[in-house]
Steps between C-alpha positions, in 0.01 A plus 500: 500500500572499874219534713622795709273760581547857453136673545540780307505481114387710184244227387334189649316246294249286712512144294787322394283351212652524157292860450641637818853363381481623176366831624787513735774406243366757273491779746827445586630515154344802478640622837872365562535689843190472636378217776265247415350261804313197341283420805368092476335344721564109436849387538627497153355699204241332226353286749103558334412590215844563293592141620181309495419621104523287177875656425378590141633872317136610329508592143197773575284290226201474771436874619223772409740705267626788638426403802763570812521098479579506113763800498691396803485124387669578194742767617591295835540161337775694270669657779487167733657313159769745500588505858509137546726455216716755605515356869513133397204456681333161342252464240386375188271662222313141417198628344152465526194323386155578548270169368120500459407206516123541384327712207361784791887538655619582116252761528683649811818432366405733200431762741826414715710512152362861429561656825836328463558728185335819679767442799816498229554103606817429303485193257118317595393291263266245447520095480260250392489194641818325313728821570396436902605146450855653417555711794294273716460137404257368788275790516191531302335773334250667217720815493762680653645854554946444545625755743905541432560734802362351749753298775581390803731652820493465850381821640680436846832492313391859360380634846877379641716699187281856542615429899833418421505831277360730732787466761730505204399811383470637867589281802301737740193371345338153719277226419366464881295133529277388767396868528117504503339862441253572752415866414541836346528850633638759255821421423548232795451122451469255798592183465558213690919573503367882597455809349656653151485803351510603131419798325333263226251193562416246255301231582490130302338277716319248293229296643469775786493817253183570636547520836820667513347759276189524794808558788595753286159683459487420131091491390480222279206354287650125489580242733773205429328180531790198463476208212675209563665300234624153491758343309574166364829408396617254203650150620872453338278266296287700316733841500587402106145583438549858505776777298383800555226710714132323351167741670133455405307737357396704838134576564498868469244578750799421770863647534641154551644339215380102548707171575838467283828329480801718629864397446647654797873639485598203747437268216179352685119537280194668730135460417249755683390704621149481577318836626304429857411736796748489800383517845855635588650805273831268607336116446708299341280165539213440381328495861731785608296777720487810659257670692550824437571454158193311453246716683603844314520323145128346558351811689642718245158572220729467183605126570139365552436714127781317349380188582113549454611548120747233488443216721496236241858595372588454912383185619658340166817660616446362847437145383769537320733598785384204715504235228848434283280245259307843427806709469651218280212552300525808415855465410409238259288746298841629351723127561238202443756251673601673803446261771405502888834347538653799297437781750504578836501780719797736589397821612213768541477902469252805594458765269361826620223571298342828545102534493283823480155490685334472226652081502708607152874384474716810488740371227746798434732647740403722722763768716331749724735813698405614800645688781841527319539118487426230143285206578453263273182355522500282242727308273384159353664311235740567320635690766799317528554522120441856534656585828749760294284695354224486815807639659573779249156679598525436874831725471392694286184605789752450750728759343205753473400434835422780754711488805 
C-alpha cells in the first residue's frame, strides 16, 4: 500500500499488529466499498509483539475450556490454516510434543491431556518414553501428550498478505506507518501525520492498550505491565537435535508456557523464552529501560500483588535471563546433552500482560466499547493463532456500533 494520505475514511484501526490487520482485512471483506485507514505508528507493521513471538499456530490444548482463549484458538487456528494455504503464505503443521520429565509434571500433563479433549484438540495422544524417542530422539521424558496441529509460520508474512488484500479488495483503503496516535475526540484521531476522521474507531495497540484506552476515557480495572522474553537459538551444530515443536509441561499458576525448542519457518531452531519484568513496555535487552514505563508499572498496586505472591518464580526467571549456563540448564531438563556451545542468543520480545489490582493475571481476552469506538484491552497468546476469529467479534461490535 502507498502511503498517501487521504484523512477521511469509513474505519480506522489504531495498530498494525496482526489483530488490527486481521480486524482490518476482515472488515473489509465484509465491506468492499468502504475505507479502511490502518494507522501504525513504527515504520513497518509487526514490529512488537506479532514479530518478536515464538511463530508457533496453537492447537488450543492449554486453555480453560470455553474460555474466549479456547473457542477463538480453535476456530482462528482453522481459519489462519486455511488462509495461509490459500495465499501461499509459508508454513508447516510439524506437530507437537509436550514431555514431563518427572512423576509430578505427568500429573499436569493428565490435566493438560483432558482439557485438550474438553477444547475438541484434534488427534492428542499420549507417548511413553520409547514413542518420544521416535519423534524426538535426544529429548528425554516419563510421558508425553503428541499435539498433530500444532506448527509453525511467520506472523509478519501473514500481517503483509491481509495488507496486500485490503488494497486489493479496495485501493482507497491505506496502511499509514510512522503515524503515532496521540488522541481521541469523537470521531477525530490526531496523530503525529495529523488528524483523521472515521465514522468507526477500533483500537489494537498492544503493549499500550491501556493507555490508549485512558486517552479515550475508557474506565478500566487492569493495567498492562510488559514481560520480557529471551531467546536462544540452536547452533547449525546441534539443529539435528530437534523435528518438531518439544514444550514442558507449563506451571499452571502462570500464562507462560516454559522454555522449548521451536523450529522456525526459516529453517533455524529457537529455545526460550523466559518470562521476566521489563522496565520498558518496548525493552528489548535485558538492561533495556524506561522511565515512564517503569514508574507507572511499579506505582501501579496490582504489580507489587503479583509479585508479593510470586517472587520466587521471578528472581529464578531473572537469573535465568542474566546467566545462559542457567538457561542451558533448563533446556537440558527436556535434551540432557545440549551444550553451552549449542546455544546462543538471537533475539528478545515483550508481551503485554494485563494485571487486575488485585496482582491476578487476566488470562482471557478482554474487548471493552466505549464512546462508539472497540478497544482491545487485552489479547495474550494465542493471539496470533487466533487473530481471525479475535477479528470476527471485533466486527461483529464494530458492525453494531452506535454512530
Amino acid at each position: 500500500m502507498k502511503n498517501t494520505i487521504n484523512n477521511n475514511y469509513d474505519f480506522i484501526i489504531i495498530g498494525g499488529g496482526i489483530v488490527g490487520l486481521a480486524t482490518a482485512y476482515k472488515l473489509q471483506l465484509n465491506h468492499p466499498y468502504k475505507s479502511i485507514a490502518i494507522l501504525e505508528k513504527e515504520a513497518s507493521i509487526g514490529m512488537h509483539q506479532t514479530g518478536r513471538n515464538s511463530g508457533v499456530i496453537h492447537s488450543g490444548i492449554y486453555y480453560k475450556p470455553n474460555s474466549h482463549k479456547a473457542k477463538n484458538c480453535k476456530n482462528g487456528r482453522e481459519q489462519l490454516v486455511e488462509f495461509v494455504q490459500k495465499n501461499d503464505v509459508p508454513c508447516d503443521i510439524c506437530g507437537k510434543i509436550i514431555v514431563a520429565t518427572t512423576l509430578s509434571e505427568v500429573d499436569g500433563l493428565e490435566n493438560i491431556y483432558q482439557r485438550g479433549i474438553k477444547n475438541g484438540t484434534p488427534g492428542i495422544c499420549y507417548l511413553n518414553s520409547a514413542e518420544i524417542k521416535e519423534k524426538e530422539p535426544y529429548v528425554n521424558g516419563l510421558k508425553a501428550i503428541w499435539v498433530p496441529t500444532a506448527g509453525i509460520i511467520d506472523y509478519v508474512s501473514v500481517c503483509h498478505k491481509f495488507v496486500e488484500l485490503i488494497s486489493v479488495i479496495n485501493p482507497k483503503s491505506k496502511l499509514i506507518v510512522s503515524c503515532e496516535f496521540k488522541r481521541v475526540e469523537e470521531n477525530q484521531i490526531q496523530t503525529l501525520q495529523g488528524i483523521f476522521y472515521a465514522d468507526k474507531i477500533v483500537f489494537c495497540t498492544g503493549l499500550h492498550s491501556d493507555r490508549t484506552a485512558k486517552r479515550d476515557a475508557v474506565k478500566i480495572d487492569m493495567q498492562i505491565v510488559g514481560f520480557r522474553g529471551d531467546y536462544y537459538e540452536l547452533a547449525d551444530k546441534a539443529k539435528h537435535k530437534i523435528n518438531n515443536l518439544v514444550y514442558p509441561v507449563p506451571d499452571t499458576h502462570f500464562p507462560f508456557l516454559g522454555v522449548h525448542f521451536t523450529p522456525m519457518i526459516n529453517g533455524s531452531v529457537e529455545c526460550g523464552p523466559n518470562a521476566v519484568f521489563s522496565f520498558k513496555r518496548e525493552g528489548y535487552n535485558t538492561t533495556s529501560f524506561n522511565l515512564k514505563d517503569t514508574f507507572h508499572a511499579l506505582t501501579y498496586k496490582g504489580t507489587w500483588k503479583l509479585f508479593a505472591r510470586h517472587w520466587r518464580k521471578a528472581i529464578d526467571e531473572y537469573k535465568r535471563a542474566f546467566s545462559k549456563r542457567l538457561f542451558v540448564k533448563e533446556l537440558q531438563k527436556l535434551i540432557p546433552s545440549i551444550s553451552m556451545d549449542d546455544v546462543k542468543p538471537v533475539r528478545a520480545g515483550v508481551r503485554a500482560q494485563a494485571i487486575d489490582n488485585n496482582g491476578n493475571l487476566v488470562d482471557d481476552f478482554k474487548i471493552e466499547e466505549k464512546n462508539g469506538h472497540i478497544h482491545v484491552l487485552n489479547a495474550p497468546s494465542p493471539a496470533a493463532t487466533s487473530c481471525m476469529a479475535i477479528a470476527d467479534e471485533i466486527v461483529n461490535r464494530v458492525e453494531n456500533l452506535k454512530t
